[in-house]
MARNUTI-362016 format. One line per field, with one value per residue (C-alpha): chain; z, x, y; residue number from 1. Coordinates in Angstrom, 3 decimals. Example, Ala and Ser with C-alpha at 12.3 -4.5 7.8 and 13.67 -1.06 7.14 Angstrom:
cadena: A | A
Z: 7.800 | 7.140
X: 12.300 | 13.670
Y: -4.500 | -1.060
num: 1 | 2
This chain:
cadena: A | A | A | A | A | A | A | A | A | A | A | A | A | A | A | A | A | A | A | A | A | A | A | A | A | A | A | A | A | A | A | A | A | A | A | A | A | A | A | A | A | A | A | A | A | A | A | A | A | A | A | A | A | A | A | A | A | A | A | A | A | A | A | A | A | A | A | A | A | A | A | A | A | A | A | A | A | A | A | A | A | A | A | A | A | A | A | A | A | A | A | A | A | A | A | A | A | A | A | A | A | A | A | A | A | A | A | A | A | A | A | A | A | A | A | A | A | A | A | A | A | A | A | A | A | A | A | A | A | A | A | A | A | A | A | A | A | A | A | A | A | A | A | A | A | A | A | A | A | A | A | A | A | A | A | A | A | A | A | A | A | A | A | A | A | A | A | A | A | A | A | A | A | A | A | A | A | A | A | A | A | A | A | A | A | A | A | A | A | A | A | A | A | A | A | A | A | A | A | A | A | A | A | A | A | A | A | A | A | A | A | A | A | A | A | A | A | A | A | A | A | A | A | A | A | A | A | A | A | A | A | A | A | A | A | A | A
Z: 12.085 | 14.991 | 14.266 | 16.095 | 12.846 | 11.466 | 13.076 | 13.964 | 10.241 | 8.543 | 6.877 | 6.963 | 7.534 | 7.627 | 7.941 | 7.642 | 6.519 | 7.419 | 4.890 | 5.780 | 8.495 | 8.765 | 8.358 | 10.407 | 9.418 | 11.672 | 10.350 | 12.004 | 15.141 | 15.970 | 15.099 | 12.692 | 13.788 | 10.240 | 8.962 | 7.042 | 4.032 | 4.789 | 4.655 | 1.664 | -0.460 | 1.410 | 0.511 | -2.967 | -3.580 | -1.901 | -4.176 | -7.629 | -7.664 | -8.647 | -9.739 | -11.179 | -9.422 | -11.475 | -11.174 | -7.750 | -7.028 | -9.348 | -7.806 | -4.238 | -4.334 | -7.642 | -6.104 | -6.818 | -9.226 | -10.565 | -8.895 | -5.535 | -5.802 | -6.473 | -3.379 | -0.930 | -2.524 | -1.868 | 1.906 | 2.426 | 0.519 | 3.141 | 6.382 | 5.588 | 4.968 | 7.742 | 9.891 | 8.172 | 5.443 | 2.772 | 3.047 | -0.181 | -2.836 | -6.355 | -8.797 | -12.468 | -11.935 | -10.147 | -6.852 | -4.411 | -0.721 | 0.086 | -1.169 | 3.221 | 3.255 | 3.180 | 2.325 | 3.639 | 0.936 | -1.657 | 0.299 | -0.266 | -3.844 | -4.370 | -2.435 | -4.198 | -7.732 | -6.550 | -6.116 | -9.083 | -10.424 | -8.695 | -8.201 | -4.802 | -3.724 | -3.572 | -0.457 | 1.923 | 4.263 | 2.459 | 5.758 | 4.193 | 1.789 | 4.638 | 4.876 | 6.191 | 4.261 | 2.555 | 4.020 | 6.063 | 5.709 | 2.856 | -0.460 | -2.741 | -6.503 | -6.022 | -2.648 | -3.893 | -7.071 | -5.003 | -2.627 | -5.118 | -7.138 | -4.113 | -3.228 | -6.595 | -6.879 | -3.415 | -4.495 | -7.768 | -5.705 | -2.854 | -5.736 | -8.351 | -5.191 | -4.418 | -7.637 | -7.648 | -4.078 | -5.526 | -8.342 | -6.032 | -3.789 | -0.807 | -0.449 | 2.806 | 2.813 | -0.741 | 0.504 | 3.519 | 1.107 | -1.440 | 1.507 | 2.323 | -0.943 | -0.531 | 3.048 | 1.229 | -1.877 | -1.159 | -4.890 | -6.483 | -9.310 | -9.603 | -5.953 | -5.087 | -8.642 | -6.715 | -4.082 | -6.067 | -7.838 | -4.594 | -3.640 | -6.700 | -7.038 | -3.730 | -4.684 | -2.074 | -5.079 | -2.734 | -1.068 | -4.480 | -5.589 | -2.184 | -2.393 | -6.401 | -4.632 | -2.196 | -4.457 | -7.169 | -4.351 | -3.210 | -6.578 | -7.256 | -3.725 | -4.124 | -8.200 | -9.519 | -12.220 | -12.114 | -11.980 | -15.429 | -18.037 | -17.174 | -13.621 | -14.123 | -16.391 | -13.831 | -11.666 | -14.326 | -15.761
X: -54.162 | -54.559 | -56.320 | -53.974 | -51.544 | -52.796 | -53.097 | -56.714 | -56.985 | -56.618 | -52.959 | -49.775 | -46.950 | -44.109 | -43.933 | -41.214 | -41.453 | -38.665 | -38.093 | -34.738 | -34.277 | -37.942 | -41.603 | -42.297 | -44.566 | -44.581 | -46.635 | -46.572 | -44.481 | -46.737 | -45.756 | -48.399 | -49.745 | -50.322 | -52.524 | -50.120 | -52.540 | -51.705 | -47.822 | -47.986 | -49.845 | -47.329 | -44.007 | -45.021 | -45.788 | -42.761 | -40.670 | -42.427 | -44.068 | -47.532 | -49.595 | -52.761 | -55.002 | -55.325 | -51.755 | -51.196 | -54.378 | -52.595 | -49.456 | -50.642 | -53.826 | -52.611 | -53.853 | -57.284 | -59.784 | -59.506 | -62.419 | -61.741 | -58.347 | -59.301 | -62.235 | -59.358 | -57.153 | -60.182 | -61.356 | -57.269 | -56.807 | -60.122 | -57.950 | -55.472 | -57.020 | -59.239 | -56.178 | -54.350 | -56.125 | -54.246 | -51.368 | -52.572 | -53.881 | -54.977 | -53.133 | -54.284 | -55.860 | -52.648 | -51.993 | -49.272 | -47.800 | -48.634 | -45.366 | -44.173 | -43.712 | -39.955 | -38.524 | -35.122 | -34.797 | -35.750 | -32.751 | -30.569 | -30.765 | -30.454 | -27.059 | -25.682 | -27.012 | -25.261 | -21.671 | -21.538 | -21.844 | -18.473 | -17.315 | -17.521 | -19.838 | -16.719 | -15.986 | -18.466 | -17.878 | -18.935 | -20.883 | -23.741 | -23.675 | -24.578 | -28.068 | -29.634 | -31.744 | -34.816 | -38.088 | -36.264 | -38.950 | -40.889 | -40.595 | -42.835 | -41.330 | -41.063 | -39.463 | -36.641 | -36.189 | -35.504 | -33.542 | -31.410 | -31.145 | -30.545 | -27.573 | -26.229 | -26.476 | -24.547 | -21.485 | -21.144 | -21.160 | -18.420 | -16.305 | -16.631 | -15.609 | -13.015 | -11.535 | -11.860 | -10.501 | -7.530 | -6.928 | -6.774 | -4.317 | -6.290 | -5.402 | -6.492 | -9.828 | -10.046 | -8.915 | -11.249 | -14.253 | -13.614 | -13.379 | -16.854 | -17.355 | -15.881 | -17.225 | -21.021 | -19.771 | -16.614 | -16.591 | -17.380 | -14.514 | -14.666 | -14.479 | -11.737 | -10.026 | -10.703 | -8.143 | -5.867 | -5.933 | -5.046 | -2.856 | -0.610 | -0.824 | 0.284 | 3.185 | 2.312 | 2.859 | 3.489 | -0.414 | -1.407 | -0.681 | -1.678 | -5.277 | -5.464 | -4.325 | -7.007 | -9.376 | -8.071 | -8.386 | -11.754 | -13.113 | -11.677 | -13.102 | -16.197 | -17.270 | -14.569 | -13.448 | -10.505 | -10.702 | -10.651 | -8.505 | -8.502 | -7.622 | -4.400 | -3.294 | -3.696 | -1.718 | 1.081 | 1.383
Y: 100.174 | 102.838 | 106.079 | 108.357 | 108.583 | 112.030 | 115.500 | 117.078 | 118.518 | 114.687 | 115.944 | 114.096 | 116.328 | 113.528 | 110.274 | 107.531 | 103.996 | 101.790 | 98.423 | 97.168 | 94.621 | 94.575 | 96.549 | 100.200 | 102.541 | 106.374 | 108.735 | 112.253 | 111.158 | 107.737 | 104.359 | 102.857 | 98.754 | 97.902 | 94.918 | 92.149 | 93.300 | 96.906 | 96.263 | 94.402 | 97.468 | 100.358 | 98.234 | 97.605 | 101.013 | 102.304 | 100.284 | 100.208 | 103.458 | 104.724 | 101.950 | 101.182 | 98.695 | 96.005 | 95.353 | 96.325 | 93.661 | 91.534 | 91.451 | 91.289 | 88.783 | 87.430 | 83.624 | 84.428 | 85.964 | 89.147 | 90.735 | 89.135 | 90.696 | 93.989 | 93.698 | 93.093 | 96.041 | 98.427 | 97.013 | 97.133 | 100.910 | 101.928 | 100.573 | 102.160 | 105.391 | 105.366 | 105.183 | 107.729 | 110.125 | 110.587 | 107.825 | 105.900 | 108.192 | 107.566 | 110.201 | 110.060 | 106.340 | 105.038 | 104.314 | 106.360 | 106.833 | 109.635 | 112.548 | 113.309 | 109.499 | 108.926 | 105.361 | 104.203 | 101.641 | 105.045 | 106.880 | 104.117 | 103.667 | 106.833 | 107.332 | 104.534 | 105.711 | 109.297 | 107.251 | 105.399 | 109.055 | 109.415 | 113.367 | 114.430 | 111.470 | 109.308 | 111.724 | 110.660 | 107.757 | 104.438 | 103.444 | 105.567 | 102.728 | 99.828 | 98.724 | 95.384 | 92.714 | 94.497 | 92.361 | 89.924 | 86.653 | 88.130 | 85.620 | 87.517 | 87.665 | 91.091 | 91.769 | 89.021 | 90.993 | 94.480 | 92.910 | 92.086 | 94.926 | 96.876 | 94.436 | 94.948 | 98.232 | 99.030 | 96.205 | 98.471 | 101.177 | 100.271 | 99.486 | 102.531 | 104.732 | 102.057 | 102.352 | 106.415 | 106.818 | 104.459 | 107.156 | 109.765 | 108.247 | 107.589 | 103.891 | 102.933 | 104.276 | 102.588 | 99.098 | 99.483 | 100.091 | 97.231 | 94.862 | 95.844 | 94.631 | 91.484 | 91.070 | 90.861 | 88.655 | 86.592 | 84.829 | 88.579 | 88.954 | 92.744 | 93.011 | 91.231 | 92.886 | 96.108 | 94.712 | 93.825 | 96.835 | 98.699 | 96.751 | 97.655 | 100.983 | 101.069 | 98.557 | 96.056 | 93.226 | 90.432 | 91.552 | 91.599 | 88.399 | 86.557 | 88.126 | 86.732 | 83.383 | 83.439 | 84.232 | 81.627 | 78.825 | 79.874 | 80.007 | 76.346 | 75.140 | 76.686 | 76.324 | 74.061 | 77.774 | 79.451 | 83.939 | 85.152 | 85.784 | 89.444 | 89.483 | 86.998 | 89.409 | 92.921 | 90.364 | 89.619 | 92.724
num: 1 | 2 | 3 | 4 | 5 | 6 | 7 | 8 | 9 | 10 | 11 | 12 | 13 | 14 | 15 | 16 | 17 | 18 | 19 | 20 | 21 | 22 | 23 | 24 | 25 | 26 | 27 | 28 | 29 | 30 | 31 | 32 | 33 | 34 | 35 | 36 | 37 | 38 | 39 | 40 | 41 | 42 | 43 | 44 | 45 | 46 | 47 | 48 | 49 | 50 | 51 | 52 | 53 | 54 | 55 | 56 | 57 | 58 | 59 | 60 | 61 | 62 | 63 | 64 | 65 | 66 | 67 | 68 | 69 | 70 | 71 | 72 | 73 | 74 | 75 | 76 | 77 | 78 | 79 | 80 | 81 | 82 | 83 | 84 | 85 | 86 | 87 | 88 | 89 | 90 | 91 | 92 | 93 | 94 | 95 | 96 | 97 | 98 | 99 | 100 | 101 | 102 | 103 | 104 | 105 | 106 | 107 | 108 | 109 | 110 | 111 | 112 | 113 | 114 | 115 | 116 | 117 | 118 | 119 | 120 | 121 | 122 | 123 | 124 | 125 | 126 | 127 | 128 | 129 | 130 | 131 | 132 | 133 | 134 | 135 | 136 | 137 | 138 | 139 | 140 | 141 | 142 | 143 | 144 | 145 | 146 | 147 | 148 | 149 | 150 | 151 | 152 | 153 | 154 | 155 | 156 | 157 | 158 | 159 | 160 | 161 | 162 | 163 | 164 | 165 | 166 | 167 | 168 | 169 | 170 | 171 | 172 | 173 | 174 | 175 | 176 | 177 | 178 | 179 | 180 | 181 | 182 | 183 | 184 | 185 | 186 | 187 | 188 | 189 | 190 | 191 | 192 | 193 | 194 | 195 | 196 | 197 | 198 | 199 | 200 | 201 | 202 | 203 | 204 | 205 | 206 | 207 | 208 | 209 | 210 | 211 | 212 | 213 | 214 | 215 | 216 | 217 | 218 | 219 | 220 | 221 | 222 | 223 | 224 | 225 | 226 | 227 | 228 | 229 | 230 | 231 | 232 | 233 | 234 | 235 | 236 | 237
């Protein structure tokens, strides 16, 4: 890791660490050359939190013994702090980024946690709700597990302000967001039932029934089910 990521007094001011659609680290204006090792121990700690060591060793040497584990967590924790004092800190025997690190992947979840709170989120354009993969190539346990949640979380999000912007009238901006929806997950039931929904309040019911139809005959290609009981009936009703 280069040495020019701090100011003359050792502080971080501000800093940025970028997880979607790949690994960058700036710290006070410079872009940071970190170690594999050194990305590993940043990401995890971006995305879990304050740790303690044994589990952060654990986690991220977990292929060999304990104590080997927690040597390469220290000679990694000293790289990274000789590069930049102060961007790992221990804080009541756990781990942290340092508190001027911001975390696109932290942003994110919290913009999507705001519009499933619905209110005046649902105003703001849904394409503060796009994001790339988290970690492209990285197959750790963990990483797959946030990636995940993180794709979850935004699909319940593009539809709860689907389904408000609906009940406010705004139909086009509503269809437009549960088709990102659908875009991500094709054979997603409460997407496509977002759609539909649309679609009949707006009293489009021959649009409403083809998209059920397309979905029915994707679902049958694709997993041999039919949509559920549920959705046949917000298409009968």
């Amino acid at each position: 890791m280069s040495r020019d990521a701090t100011r003359a007094d050792g502080t971080i001011r501000s800093g940025r660490l970028q997880l979607f659609d790949g690994f960058r680290l700036e710290v006070n204006g410079s872009d940071i050359d970190a170690s594999t090792a050194a990305q590993r121990l940043l990401a995890f700690l971006s995305l879990h939190g304050p740790a303690v060591r044994p589990v952060v060793a654990g986690t991220l040497w977990g292929h060999t013994t304990e104590s080997k584990a927690l040597g390469s967590l220290r000679t990694t924790m000293w790289r990274v702090n000789h590069a930049a004092p102060g961007l790992v800190s221990t804080e009541h025997g756990r781990l942290a980024l340092a508190g001027a690190i911001t975390v696109d992947a932290t942003e994110f979840g919290d913009r999507a946690s705001a519009r499933l709170r619905g209110g005046r989120e649902a105003d703001l354009p849904f394409s503060d709700l796009r994001a790339g993969v988290l970690l492209p190539g990285w197959y750790d346990d963990w990483v797959i597990f946030e990636r995940e949640r993180l794709r979850q979380l935004r699909l319940h999000a593009l539809e709860a302000v689907a389904v408000e912007l609906c009940a406010r009238g705004q139909y086009a901006v509503a269809l437009d967001t549960a088709y990102e929806a659908v875009r991500d997950e094709p054979l997603r039931e409460s997407a496509r039932r977002a759609v539909i929904l649309i679609h009949l309040a707006e009293g489009n019911f021959a649009e409403a029934l083809w998209e059920f139809e397309r979905f029915r005959t994707l679902l049958g290609d694709q997993l041999g089910v039919e949509p559920s009981p549920d959705l046949v009936r917000l298409v009968n009703r």
